[in-house]
N, C-alpha and C positions, 0 to 999 in steps of 0.2 A: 201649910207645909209641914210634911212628916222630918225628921231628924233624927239622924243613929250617928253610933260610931262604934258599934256593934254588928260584924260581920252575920251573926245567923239573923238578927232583926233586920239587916239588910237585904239576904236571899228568900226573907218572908215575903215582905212585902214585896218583892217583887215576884215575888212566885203566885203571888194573889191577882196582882193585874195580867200576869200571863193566862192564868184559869180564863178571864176574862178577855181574853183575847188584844186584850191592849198593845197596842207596839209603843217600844221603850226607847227614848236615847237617852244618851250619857253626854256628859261634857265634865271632861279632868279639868280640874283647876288645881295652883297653889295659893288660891285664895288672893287676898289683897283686891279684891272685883273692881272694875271700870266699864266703860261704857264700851269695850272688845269683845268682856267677856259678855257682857249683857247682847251682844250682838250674836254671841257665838249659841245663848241661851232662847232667842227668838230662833234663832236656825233649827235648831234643837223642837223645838214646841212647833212651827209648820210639818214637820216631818212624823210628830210622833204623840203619841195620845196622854202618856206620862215622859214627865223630862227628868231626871236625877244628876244631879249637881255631883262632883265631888272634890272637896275642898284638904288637899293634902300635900306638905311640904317636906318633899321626897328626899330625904337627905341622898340619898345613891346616884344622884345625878346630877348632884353641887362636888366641883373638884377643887372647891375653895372653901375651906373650914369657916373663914369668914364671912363667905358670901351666904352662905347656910344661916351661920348665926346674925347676920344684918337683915335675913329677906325679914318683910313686912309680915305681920300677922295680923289679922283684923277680924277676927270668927265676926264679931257680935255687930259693925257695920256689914260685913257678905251678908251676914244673914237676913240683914232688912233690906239689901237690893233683893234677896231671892226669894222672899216674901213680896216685895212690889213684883216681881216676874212672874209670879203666879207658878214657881220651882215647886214640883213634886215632893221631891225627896232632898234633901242635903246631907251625903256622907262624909263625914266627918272622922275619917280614923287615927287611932294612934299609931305612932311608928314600933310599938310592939304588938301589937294584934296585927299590923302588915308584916314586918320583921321579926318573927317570934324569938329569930334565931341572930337579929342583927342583921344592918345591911353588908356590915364585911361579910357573915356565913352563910347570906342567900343565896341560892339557885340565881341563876341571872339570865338576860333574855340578849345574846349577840348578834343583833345583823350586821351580816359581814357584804361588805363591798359599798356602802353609804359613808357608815361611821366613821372613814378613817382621813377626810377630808374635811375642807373648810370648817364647820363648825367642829368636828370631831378632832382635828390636827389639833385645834386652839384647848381646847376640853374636852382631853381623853378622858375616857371612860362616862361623858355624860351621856351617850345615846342610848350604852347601855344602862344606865338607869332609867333613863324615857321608857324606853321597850320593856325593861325588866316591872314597873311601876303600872305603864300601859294594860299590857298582859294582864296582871294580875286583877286590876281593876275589872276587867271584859271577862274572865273569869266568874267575879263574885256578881257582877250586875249583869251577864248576859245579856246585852242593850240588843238591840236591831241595828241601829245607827249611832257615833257616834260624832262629833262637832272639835273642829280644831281649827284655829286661828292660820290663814295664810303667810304671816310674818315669820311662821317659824317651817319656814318651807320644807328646809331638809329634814326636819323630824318628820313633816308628812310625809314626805315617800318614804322616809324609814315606817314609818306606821304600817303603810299598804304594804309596804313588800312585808312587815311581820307578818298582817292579817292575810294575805296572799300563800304567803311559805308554812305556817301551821293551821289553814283550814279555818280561822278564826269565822263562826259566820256570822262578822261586823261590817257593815257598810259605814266607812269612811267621808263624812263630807268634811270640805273646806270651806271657809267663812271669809269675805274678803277682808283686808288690812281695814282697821278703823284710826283714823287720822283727827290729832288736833284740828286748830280750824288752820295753821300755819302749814301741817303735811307730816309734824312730826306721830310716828307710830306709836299710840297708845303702847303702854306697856308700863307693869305695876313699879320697874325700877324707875322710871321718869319722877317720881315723887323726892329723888335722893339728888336731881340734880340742883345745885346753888342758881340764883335769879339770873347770875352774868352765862351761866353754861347753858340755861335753859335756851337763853337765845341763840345760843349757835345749834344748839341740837337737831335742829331742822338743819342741819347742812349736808349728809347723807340721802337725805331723801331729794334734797336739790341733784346731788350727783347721779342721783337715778334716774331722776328726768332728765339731764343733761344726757347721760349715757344713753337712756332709750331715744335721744333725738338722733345721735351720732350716728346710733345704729340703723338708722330708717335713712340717713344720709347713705349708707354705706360704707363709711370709715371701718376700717381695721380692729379686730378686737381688742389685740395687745393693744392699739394705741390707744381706745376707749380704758381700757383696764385702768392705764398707766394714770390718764387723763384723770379718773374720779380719783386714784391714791393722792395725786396732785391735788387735787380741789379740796379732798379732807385733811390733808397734811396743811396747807395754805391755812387754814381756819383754825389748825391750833387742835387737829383728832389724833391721835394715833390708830394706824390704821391694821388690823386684823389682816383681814382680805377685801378687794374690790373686784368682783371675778363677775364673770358672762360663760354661764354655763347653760348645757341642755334640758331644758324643761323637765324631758320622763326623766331621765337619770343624772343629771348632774354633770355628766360625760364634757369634755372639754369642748364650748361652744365650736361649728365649724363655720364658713362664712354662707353656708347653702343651707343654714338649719334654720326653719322658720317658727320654730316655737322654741324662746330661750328665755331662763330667768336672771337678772343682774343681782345678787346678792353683796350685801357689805356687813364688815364688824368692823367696829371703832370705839375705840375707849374715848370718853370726853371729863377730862377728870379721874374719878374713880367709877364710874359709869360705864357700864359698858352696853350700847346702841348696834341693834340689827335690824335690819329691817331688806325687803327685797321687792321684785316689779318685775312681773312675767310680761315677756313683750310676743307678741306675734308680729311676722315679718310675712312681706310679699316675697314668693320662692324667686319670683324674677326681678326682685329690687336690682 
């Protein structure tokens, strides 16, 4: 496995497997690797002839100074799972060869009409750092495809509609949810919960299943909504949102819409758990 963190060593090397005709994906990380991203990095590798990792801890799209300075750093464990994955490239950059100018004085990348909901209501201005980061990345690696985790649903269609709305020509795939063996959603913050929280942590993803049964029942959306705030309130979460929206856009689920996703946020602790469950319905339930 090659390693930079060096933008012109970055567009070498891959200007050398393009001569070659190689198709390239990418998979953004901010590092901390688990068995999601190892997932998201086999998706990556059926699709594309070299794979490039990129390991970078976006200060522009933490709106919690804290949560920036607690996130997990692990360079030198990432680097020996992407050495066992048989990873191409792993880039590695600083937040001043990204930011030259700082991420308060950057250019910034706004998608307007996603952002300003569910995820975006709770953590303004994080989507724009996703997109503003995203961009810049497809930019310097010029991928074919690249690989993103289905948990973080609303960033993906915030991603398509960027790569759709500025001509980007990246093809987006999604990676499905990678699950404990109990259902809770891998994710690098699960490392910060204590041994008593861990065990309830799987209680949102319970509420997902309950909510996709209700909804194949036929029950009411608000009352499904209400139902899961209930069930993670009961168990001790603070809850975010517990919402049933539409699959392509988020749009407020209707009862005759047969492709919808359940999304939830819930703090357990100082943790804070997402996770979501795209359900299809029969039009004539």
């Amino acid at each position: 496995m090659r390693e930079t963190a060096r933008l012109v060593e970055l567009r070498s090397l891959v200007q050398g497997w393009r001569q070659r005709h190689e198709r390239v994906a990418l998979v953004p990380t901010m590092g901390h690797l688990h068995e999601g991203h190892r997932a998201l990095i086999r998706e990556a590798r059926q699709r594309a002839d070299r794979v490039v990792v990129s390991i970078f801890v976006n200060p522009m799209q933490f709106d919690d100074p804290k949560d920036l300075e607690h996130y997990p750093r692990t360079l030198a464990t990432d680097r020996d799972i992407l050495v066992r994955d048989n990873v191409d490239l792993l880039f590695s950059p600083t937040v001043e060869s990204i930011y030259p100018q700082g991420p308060g004085l950057s250019t910034r990348v706004h998608v307007t009409g996603l952002d300003g909901i569910l995820e975006g209501k709770y953590r303004p201005g994080h989507f724009e750092g996703v997109a503003t980061i995203v961009c810049k990345l497809f930019n310097l690696v010029q991928p074919d495809d690249a690989v993103f985790g289905e948990k973080d649903y609303q960033q993906l269609l915030i991603l398509r509609r960027m790569v759709a709305d500025l001509d980007i020509p990246v093809r987006i795939h999604a990676a499905p949810i990678v699950r404990e063996a109990d259902g809770l959603a891998m994710s690098s913050r699960n490392g910060r919960l204590p041994e008593n929280d861990r065990r309830r942590a799987v209680a949102p993803y319970k509420a997902l299943l309950r909510a996709e049964d209700l909804l194949k029942q036929g029950k009411s959306i608000n009352a499904i909504e209400r139902a899961g705030t209930d069930a993670l309130e009961h168990a001790g979460l603070k809850v975010d949102y517990f919402a049933i929206r539409r699959a392509d856009d988020l749009g407020n689920a209707q009862v005759n819409d047969t492709a919808v996703v359940i999304l939830v946020a819930a703090w357990l602790g100082n943790v804070r758990l997402i996770d979501c469950l795209p359900v299809y319905l029969n039009a004539n339930r």
